[in-house]
N, C-alpha and C positions, 0 to 999 in steps of 0.2 A: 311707647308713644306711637299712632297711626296719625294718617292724614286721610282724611278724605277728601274728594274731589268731587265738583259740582257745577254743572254749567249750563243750567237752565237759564233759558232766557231770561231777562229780569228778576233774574233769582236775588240779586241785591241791586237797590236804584240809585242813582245820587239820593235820594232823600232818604235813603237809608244811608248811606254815608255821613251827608251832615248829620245824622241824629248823633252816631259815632261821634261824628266829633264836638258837636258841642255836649257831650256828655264826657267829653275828654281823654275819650277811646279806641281815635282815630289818629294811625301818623301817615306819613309817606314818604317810602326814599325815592328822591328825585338825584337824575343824572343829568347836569349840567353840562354835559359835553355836548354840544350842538346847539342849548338850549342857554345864552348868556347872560337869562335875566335873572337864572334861579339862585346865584349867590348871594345878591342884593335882597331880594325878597328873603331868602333864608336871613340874612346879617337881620333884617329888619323887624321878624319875630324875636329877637332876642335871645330868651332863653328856650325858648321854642323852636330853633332853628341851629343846627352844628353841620358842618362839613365833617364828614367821615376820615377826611385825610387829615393828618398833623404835621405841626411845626413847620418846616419849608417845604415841604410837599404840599401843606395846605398853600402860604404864601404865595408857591411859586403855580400851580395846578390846582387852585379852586374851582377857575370855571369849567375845569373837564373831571372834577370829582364829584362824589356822590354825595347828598346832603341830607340828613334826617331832621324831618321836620313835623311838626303839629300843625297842618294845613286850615287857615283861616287868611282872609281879611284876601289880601292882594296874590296871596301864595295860591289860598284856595281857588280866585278864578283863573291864574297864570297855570293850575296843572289841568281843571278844566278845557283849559284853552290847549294846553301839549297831549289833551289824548285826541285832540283830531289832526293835531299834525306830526305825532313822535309816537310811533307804534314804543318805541324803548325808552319812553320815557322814567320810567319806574315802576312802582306799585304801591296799592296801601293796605298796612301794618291793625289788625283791630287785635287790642288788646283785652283780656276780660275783667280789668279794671283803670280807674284814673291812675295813671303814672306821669310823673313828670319826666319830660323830654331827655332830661339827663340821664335818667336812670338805663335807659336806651341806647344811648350814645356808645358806650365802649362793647358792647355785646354786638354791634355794627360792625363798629371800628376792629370786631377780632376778624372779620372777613375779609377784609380787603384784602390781605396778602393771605396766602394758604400756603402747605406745602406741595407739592405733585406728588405720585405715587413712589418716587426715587428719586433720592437727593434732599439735601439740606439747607438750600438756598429758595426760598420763598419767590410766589408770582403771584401779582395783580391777578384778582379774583372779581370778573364784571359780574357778580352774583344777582345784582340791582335791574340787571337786564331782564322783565319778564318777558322775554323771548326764550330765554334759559329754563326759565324756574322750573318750567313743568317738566322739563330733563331734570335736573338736579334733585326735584324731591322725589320723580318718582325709584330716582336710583341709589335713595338711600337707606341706610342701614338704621337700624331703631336706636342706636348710639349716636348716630350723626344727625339722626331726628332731633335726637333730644337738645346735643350741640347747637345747631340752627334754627330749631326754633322759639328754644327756652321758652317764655310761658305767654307765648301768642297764642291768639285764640283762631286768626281767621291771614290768612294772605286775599287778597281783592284785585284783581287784577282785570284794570277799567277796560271798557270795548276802544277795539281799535280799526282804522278803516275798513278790514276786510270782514269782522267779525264785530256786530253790533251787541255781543252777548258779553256781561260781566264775568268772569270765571272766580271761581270764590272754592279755596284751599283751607278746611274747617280741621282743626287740629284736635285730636282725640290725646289728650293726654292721662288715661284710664290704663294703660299697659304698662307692664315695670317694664324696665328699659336698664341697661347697665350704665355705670361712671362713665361719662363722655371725659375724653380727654382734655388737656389745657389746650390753649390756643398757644400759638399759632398749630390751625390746627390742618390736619393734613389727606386731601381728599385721596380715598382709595381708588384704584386701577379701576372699574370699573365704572364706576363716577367720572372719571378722566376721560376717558376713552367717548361715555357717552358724552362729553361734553366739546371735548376740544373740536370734533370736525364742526358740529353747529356750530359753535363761539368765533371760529375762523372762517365761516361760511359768511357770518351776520356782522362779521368789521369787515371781513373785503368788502361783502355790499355797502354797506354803509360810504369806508372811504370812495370806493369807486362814486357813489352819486353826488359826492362831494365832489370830485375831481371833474363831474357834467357839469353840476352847477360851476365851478369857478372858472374851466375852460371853456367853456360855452361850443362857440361854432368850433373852436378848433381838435377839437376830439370825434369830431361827428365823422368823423372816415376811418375811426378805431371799434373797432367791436370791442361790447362785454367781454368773451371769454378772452383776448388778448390783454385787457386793461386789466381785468384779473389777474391773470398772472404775471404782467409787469407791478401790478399789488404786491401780490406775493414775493417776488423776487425782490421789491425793495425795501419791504418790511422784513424780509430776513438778515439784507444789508446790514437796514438802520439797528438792528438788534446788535450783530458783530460789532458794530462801534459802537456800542456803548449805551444808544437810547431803548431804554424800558418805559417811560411813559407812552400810553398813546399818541398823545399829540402832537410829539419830540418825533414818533415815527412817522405820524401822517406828514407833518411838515418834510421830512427828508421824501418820501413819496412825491408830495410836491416837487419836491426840488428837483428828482430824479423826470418825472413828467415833462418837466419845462427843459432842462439842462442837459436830459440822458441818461442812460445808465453809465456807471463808471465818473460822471461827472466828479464827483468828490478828489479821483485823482488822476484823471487824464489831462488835466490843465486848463479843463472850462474854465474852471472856477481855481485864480493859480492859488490864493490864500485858503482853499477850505483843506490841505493836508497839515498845514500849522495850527489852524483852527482843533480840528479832530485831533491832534498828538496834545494841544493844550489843556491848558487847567477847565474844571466842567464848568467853572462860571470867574468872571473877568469883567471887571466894571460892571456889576452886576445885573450882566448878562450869559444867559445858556449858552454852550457850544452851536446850537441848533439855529438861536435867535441870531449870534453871530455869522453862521455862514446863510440863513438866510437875506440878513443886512447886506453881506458880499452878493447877493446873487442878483438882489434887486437894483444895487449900485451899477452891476454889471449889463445887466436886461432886464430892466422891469417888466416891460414888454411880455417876454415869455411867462410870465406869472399870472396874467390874466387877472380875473376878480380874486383868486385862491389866496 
């Protein structure tokens, strides 16, 4: 299996998109994380619509997962509307025939968690992110081709502020290619490596503009590369104790912004070491949601709009 790459201007329109899809050939993963309307709108196609994540990961982390969808009606103008304000918002899926939405669904869903190149313990895979994709496919292997693309015809990946050009990933499936393994499946050292500095480059950025927007004036005497690295330092924190979701981390980031570092156990906060030694959910509520319930009790103040 090859891929080729093409990125001529208007090499593909919106008007070729809808023909995609009303020809019933067109999906798109959309990432919800930043973006709150896209659960709704997914629930609202029905069968046409699934969240990537399952069971309480879906319940509890819809609105920051990934959602496969067959984009029409209210969907289609809402991702419309997210590629002029969400460079990450996702990408669209053309298939070389009608498929129903389900049939799609769990060859997705074998993505989300991968393995790393050592070790047996699985990590969230922001694969949906096309900021990535053009690292990840071009560092793959004709096995790991065949694995992630199975029998797509086209990746589409809409113009974003910087770049008014559609980029379109046309998939050559004429080469043998050997048995791709099962899932969960496990990216190689070289894949990794190209991947992780970008993927941790494009969430510090991300949370950092988060952290403008909801602090407003009061970060404005902080520089980028400072706020970055009080990023980093606390997203390795929130990792030590226990949080793997994203938004479990940005929220302790938060917390760390407003509170300090060390807050968790220098006494700011005198309830958030029973909090964290606690059970992960408690009147069914997270560890997370609870001590940021404690922190807002304590200073709303320092929270800003975040």
């Amino acid at each position: 299996m090859a891929l080729s790459y093409t990125n001529i201007p208007d090499h593909v329109s919106w008007d070729d998109l809808a023909s995609l899809r009303d020809e019933g050939r067109l999906f798109a993963l959309v990432d919800a994380c930043g973006n709150k309307d896209v659960p709704g709108h997914a629930a609202d196609l029905k069968e046409d619509g699934f969240c990537l994540y399952e069971e309480l990961a879906e319940d509890y982390y819809n609105t920051e997962a990934p959602h496969l969808v067959r984009p029409k009606d209210e969907m289609w103008e809402h991702i419309v509307s997210l590629t002029q304000s969400d460079d990450a918002w996702g990408f669209f899926l053309e298939t070389s025939d009608r498929v129903a939405t389900s049939h799609l669904v769990q060859h997705w869903r074998n993505w989300v968690n991968v393995y790393p190149p050592k070790g047996n313990t699985t990590v969230l895979f922001r694969f949906y992110d096309p900021r990535l994709l053009e690292t990840f496919l071009s560092s793959m292997t004709p096995e790991m081709a065949q694995a992630f693309c199975g029998d797509l015809g086209a990746f589409h990946i809409a113009p974003n502020s910087k770049d008014k050009r559609f980029y379109t990933y046309r998939i050559n499936h004429t080469e043998e290619t050997g048995i791709a393994s099962l899932p969960p499946y496990r990216v190689g050292a070289r894949q990794f490596e190209a991947l992780r500095g970008k993927q941790t480059e494009l969430r510090h950025e991300r949370i950092l503009d988060f952290l403008r927007k909801g602090f407003g004036e009061k970060l404005t005497d902080r520089g980028d590369k400072d706020l970055l690295a009080l990023v980093a330092r606390s997203e390795k924190t929130a990792k030590k104790l226990g949080f793997e979701m994203e938004r479990d981390k940005v929220k302790f980031i938060v917390l760390t912004t407003a509170f300090g570092e060390g807050f968790h156990e220098n006494g700011v906060l005198p309830e958030a070491k029973s909090i964290l030694s606690g059970p992960d959910f408690m009147s069914g509520q997270s560890k997370i949601e609870r001590l940021t319930q404690v922190a807002r009790r304590k200073d709303a103040s320092r929270l800003g709009a975040a």
